[in-house]
C-alpha positions as CSV (number, residue, x, y, z in Angstrom):
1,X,6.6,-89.4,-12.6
2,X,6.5,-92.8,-14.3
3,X,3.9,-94.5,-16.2
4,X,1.2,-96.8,-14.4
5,X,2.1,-100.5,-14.3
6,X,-0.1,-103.4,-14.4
7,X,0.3,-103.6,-10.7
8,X,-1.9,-100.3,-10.2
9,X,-5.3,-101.3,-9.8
10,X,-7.0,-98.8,-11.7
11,X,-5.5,-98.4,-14.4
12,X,-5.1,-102.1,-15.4
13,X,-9.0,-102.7,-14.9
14,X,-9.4,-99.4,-17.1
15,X,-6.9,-100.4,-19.5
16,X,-8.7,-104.2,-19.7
17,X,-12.0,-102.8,-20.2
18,X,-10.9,-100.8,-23.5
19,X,-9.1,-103.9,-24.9
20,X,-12.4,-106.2,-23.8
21,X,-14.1,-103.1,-25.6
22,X,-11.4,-103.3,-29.0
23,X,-11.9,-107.2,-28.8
24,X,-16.1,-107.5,-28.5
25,X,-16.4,-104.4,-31.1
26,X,-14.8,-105.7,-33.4
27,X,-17.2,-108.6,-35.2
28,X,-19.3,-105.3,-35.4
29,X,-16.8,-103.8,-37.9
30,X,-16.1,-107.2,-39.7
31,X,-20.2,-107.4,-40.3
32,X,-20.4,-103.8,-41.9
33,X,-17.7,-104.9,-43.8
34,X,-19.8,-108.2,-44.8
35,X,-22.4,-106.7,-45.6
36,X,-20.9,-104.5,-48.7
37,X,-18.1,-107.0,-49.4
38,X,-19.8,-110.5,-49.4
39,X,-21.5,-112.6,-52.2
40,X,-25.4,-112.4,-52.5
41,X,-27.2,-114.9,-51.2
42,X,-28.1,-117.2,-53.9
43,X,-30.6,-119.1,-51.1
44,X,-32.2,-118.7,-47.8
45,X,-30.3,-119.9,-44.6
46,X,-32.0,-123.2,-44.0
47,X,-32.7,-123.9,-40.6
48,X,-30.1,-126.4,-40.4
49,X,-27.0,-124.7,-41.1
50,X,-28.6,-121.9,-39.0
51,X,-28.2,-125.2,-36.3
52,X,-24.9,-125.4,-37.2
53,X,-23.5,-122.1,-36.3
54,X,-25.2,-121.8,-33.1
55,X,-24.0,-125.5,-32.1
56,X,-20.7,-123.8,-33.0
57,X,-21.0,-120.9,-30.5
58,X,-22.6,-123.3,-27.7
59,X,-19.3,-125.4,-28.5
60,X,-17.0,-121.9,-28.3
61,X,-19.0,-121.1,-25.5
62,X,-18.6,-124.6,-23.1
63,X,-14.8,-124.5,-23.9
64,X,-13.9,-121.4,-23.0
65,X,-16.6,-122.6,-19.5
66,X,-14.3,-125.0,-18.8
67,X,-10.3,-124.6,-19.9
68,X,-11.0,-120.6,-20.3
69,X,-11.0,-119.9,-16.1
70,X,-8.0,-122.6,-15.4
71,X,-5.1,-120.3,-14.1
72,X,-2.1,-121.3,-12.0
73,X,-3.1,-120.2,-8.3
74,X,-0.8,-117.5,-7.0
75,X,2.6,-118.4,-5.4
76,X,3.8,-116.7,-2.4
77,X,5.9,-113.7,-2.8
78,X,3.7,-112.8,-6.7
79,X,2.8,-109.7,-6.3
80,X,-0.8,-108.2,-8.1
81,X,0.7,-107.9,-11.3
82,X,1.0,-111.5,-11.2
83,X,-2.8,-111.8,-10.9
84,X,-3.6,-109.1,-13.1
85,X,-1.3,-111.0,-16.0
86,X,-2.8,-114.4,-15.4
87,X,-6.4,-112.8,-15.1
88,X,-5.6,-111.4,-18.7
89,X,-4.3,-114.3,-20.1
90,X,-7.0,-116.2,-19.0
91,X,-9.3,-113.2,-21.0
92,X,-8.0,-113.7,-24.2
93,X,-8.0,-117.7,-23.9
94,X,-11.8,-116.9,-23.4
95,X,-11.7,-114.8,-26.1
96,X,-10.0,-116.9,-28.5
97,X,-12.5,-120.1,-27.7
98,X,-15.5,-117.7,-28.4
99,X,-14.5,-116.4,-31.2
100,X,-13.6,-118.8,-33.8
101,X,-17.2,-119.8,-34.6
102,X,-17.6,-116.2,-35.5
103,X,-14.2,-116.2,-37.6
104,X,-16.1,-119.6,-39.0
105,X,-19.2,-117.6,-39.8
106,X,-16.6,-114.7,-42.0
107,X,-15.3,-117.8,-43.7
108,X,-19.0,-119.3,-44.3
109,X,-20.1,-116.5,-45.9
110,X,-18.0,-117.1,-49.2
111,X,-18.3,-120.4,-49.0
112,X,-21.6,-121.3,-48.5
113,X,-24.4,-119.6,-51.0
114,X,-26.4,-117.9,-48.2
115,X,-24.3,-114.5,-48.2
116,X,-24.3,-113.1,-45.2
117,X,-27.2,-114.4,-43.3
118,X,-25.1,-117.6,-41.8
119,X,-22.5,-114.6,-40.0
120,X,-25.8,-112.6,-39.2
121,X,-27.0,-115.5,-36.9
122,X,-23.3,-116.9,-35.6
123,X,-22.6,-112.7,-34.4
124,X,-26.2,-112.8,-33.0
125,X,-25.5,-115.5,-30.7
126,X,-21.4,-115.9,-30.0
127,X,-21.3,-111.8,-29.1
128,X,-23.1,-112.4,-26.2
129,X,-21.3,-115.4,-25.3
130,X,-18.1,-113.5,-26.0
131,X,-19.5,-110.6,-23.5
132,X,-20.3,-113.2,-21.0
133,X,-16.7,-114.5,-20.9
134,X,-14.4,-111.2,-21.7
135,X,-16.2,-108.5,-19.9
136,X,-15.1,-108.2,-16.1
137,X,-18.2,-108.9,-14.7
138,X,-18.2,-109.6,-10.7
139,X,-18.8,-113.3,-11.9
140,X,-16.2,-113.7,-14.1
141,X,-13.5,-111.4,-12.1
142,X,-14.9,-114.1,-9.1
143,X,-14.1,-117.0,-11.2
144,X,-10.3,-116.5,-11.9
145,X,-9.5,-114.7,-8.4
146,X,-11.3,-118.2,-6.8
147,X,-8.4,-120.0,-9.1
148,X,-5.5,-117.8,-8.3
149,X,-6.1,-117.5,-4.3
150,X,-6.7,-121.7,-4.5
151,X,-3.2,-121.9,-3.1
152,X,-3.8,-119.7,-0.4
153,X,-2.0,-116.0,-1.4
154,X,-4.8,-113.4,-1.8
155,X,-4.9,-112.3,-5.5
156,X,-6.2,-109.0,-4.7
157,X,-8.0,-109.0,-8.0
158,X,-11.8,-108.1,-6.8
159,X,-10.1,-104.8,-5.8
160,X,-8.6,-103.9,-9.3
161,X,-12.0,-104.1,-10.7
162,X,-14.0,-102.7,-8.3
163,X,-15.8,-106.2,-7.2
164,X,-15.3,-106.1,-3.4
């Protein structure tokens, strides 16, 4: 018997999830880490730089909108692990664009005197944006397989996930 490829359906989409899982826990970990390893804050968070990170995940979140979904469509004669590569790819593009305001907020918080509070509010807003873009959702599975199948070879990638 030989291990499962990235061609077989299930286990790709089950092996995605628990790197989208890995990826999306993991500004979880680095706050609990934050909290006992950073600076007090020596002020409040002012509103503005509270401004600031969010513009920074909005920013993450547009970029990885609108370079994060572009994929080369599907040649004929690429078979599903074709799809299932770009589709991944693609993933941690999306993930890459949404998180650096959060890597921004780890660096913030020994920079600027607010300790912790400025990563508080950048995680409170870019981990949703990061779920919205990495987790497999029907909309976001929808999004790449419309990309891939633009040159007319079906990507079959609705069917790894589930999203028929």
């Amino acid at each position: 018997m030989t291990a499962p490829t990235p061609a077989d359906g299930a286990s790709f989409a089950r092996a995605h999830r628990i790197l989208a899982v890995a990826l999306l826990s993991a500004p979880l970990y680095i706050l609990v880490a934050l909290w006992f390893a950073a600076p007090e804050a020596e002020e409040d968070l002012p509103t503005w730089a509270a401004g600031v990170a969010i513009a920074a995940v909005v920013l993450g979140f547009l970029l990885a909108q609108s370079v994060g979904y572009r994929v080369a469509p599907l040649a004929f004669g690429d078979d599903r692990s074709v799809a299932t590569g770009r589709y991944q790819q693609s993933m941690l593009v999306r993930f890459v664009l949404t998180e650096v305001p959060v890597i921004l907020g780890v660096a913030a918080t020994f920079v600027l005197p607010y300790g912790v509070w400025t990563y508080v509010v950048v995680l409170a807003v870019g981990l949703p944006s990061m779920v919205l873009h990495v987790w497999p959702t029907r909309r976001v599975v929808e999004k790449v397989a419309v990309r891939l199948e633009s040159g007319g070879v079906p990507s079959g990638l609705r069917e790894v996930f589930g999203h028929r």
